[in-house]
C-alpha positions, 0 to 999 in steps of 0.5 A, spaced: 191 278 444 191 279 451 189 286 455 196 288 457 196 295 462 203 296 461 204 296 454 197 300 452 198 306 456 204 310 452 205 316 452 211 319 447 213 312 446 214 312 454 210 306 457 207 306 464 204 302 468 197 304 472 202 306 478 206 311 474 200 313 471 196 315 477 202 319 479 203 323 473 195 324 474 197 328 481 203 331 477 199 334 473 193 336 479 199 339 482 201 343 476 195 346 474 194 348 482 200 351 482 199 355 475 192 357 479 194 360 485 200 364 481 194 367 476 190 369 481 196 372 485 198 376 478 191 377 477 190 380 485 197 384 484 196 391 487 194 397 482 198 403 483 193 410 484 198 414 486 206 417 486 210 422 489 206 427 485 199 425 483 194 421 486 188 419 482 181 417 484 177 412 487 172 409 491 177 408 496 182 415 495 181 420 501 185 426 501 189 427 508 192 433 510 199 430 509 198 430 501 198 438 501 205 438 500 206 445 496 209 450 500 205 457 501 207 462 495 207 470 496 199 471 493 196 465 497 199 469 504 196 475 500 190 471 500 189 468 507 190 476 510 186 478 505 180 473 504 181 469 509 184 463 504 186 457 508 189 452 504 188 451 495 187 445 491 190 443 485 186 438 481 187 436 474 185 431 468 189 425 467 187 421 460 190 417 455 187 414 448 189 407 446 188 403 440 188 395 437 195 395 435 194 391 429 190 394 424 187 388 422 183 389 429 182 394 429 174 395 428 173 388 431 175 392 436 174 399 439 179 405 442 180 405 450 180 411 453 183 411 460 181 418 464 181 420 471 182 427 476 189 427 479 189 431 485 197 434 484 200 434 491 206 439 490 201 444 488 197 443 493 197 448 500 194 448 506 195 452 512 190 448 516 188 443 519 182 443 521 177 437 517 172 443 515 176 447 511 180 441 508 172 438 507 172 445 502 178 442 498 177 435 497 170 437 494 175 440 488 177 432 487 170 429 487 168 435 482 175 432 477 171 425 477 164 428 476 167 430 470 172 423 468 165 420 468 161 424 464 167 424 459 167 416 460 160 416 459 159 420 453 165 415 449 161 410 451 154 412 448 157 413 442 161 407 441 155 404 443 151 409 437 156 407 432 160 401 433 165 404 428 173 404 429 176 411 429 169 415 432 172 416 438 180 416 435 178 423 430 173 426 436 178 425 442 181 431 444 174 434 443 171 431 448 176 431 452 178 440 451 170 440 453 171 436 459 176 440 461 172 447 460 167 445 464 170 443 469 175 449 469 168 453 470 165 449 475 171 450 478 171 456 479 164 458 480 165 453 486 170 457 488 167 464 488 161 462 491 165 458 497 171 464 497 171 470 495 163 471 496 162 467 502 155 465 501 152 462 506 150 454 505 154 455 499 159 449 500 153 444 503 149 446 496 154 444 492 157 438 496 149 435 495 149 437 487 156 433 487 153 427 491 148 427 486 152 427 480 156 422 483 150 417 485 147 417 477 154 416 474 156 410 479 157 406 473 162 411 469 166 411 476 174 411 475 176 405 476 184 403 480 185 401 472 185 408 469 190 411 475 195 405 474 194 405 466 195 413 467 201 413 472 205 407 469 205 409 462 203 402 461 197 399 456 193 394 460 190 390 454 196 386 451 192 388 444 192 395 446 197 401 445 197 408 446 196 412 440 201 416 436 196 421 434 193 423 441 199 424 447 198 423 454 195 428 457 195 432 463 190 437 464 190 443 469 183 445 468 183 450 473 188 455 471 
């Protein structure tokens, strides 16, 4: 029997001539084309890192005059007559634990834990303007990421040590308090020095010690990811959920 074109090309009992069937193939290209530019456009959306109240770490986030937005209460007028005070940061750690939400996945797959320093804006006074002494107040913020990336560090070496599911769920709210504790102390050790004793190169000291952190933990830096999962309320990892045991946490480690 004789090769036919059109009655060998069948697809779902539909018949296609040679023609057809190079306009379906560019049907087809035009489709997959499509489906790429939406994935990249979805893939590409813009993360949130900050709200009304909270805005998080990254890279890219600098702290500007304007995100003072507290208003100047009558113990730091008291402090600005008396210790010279200009303006008072207010930093916080932001984390959140999730976990596989089937538990059949769980030891396939690891916990998640998503922490980042907030620097909280309704809270945060200034009197000033001047770059120097808002210099002084950021330091408090980068002080906050020093303290996520050494948490974030820590989980992942022991995962890393462990390879076990429920590690990290049964040590999480102990890492985090002592994260928190330690970042309470040098946060108050920074403000001491810098404040009330006024040392002279004190700021510069810990600025330098600061960047040093930050160049060794580079790899542990908080990512636009951990502010929009902290933010949103919502998991990233479709596999993931937050867990029911540990709560989002919000702590003001500075008080």
């Amino acid at each position: 029997m004789p090769f036919d074109e059109k009655d060998s090309a069948s697809i779902y009992g539909k018949t296609w001539d040679n023609e057809s069937l190079q306009k379906n193939f560019m049907k087809r290209n035009l489709l997959l084309t499509l489906l790429t530019v939406l994935s990249v456009t979805v893939s590409g959306q813009t993360l949130k890192t900050e709200d009304q109240n909270l805005k998080g770490w990254t890279k890219e986030t600098k702290i500007v005059y304007a995100d003072f937005k507290g208003k100047p209460t009558d113990q730091f007028k008291r402090l600005k007559k008396e210790a010279g005070l200009q303006a008072s940061a207010q930093v916080g750690l932001k984390s959140i634990l999730d976990v596989p939400k089937k538990k059949r996945d769980r030891g396939r797959l690891l916990e998640k834990v998503y922490v980042a320093p907030f620097f909280i804006k309704t809270t945060s006074v200034t009197m000033t303007k001047d770059e120097k002494e808002l210099d002084k107040q950021r330091l408090y913020f980068d002080m906050g990421e020093v303290h996520a990336r050494m948490m974030r560090r820590d989980i992942e070496h022991i995962q890393d040590s462990t390879k076990a599911y429920g590690t990290i769920w049964i040590m999480y709210s102990s890492i985090k308090d002592y994260y928190c504790t330690e970042f309470g102390k040098m946060f108050n050790d920074y403000t001491y020095e810098v404040f009330v004793e006024k040392k002279e190169g004190a700021f510069e000291k810990w600025r330098e010690l600061i960047d040093k952190v930050l160049v060794e933990l580079d790899q542990y830096a908080t990512k636009k990811e951990d502010c929009q999962r902290l933010l949103t309320g919502l998991s990233i990892d479709p596999e993931y959920e937050q867990s029911e045991k540990v709560l989002d946490t919000f702590m003001r480690c500075n008080k």
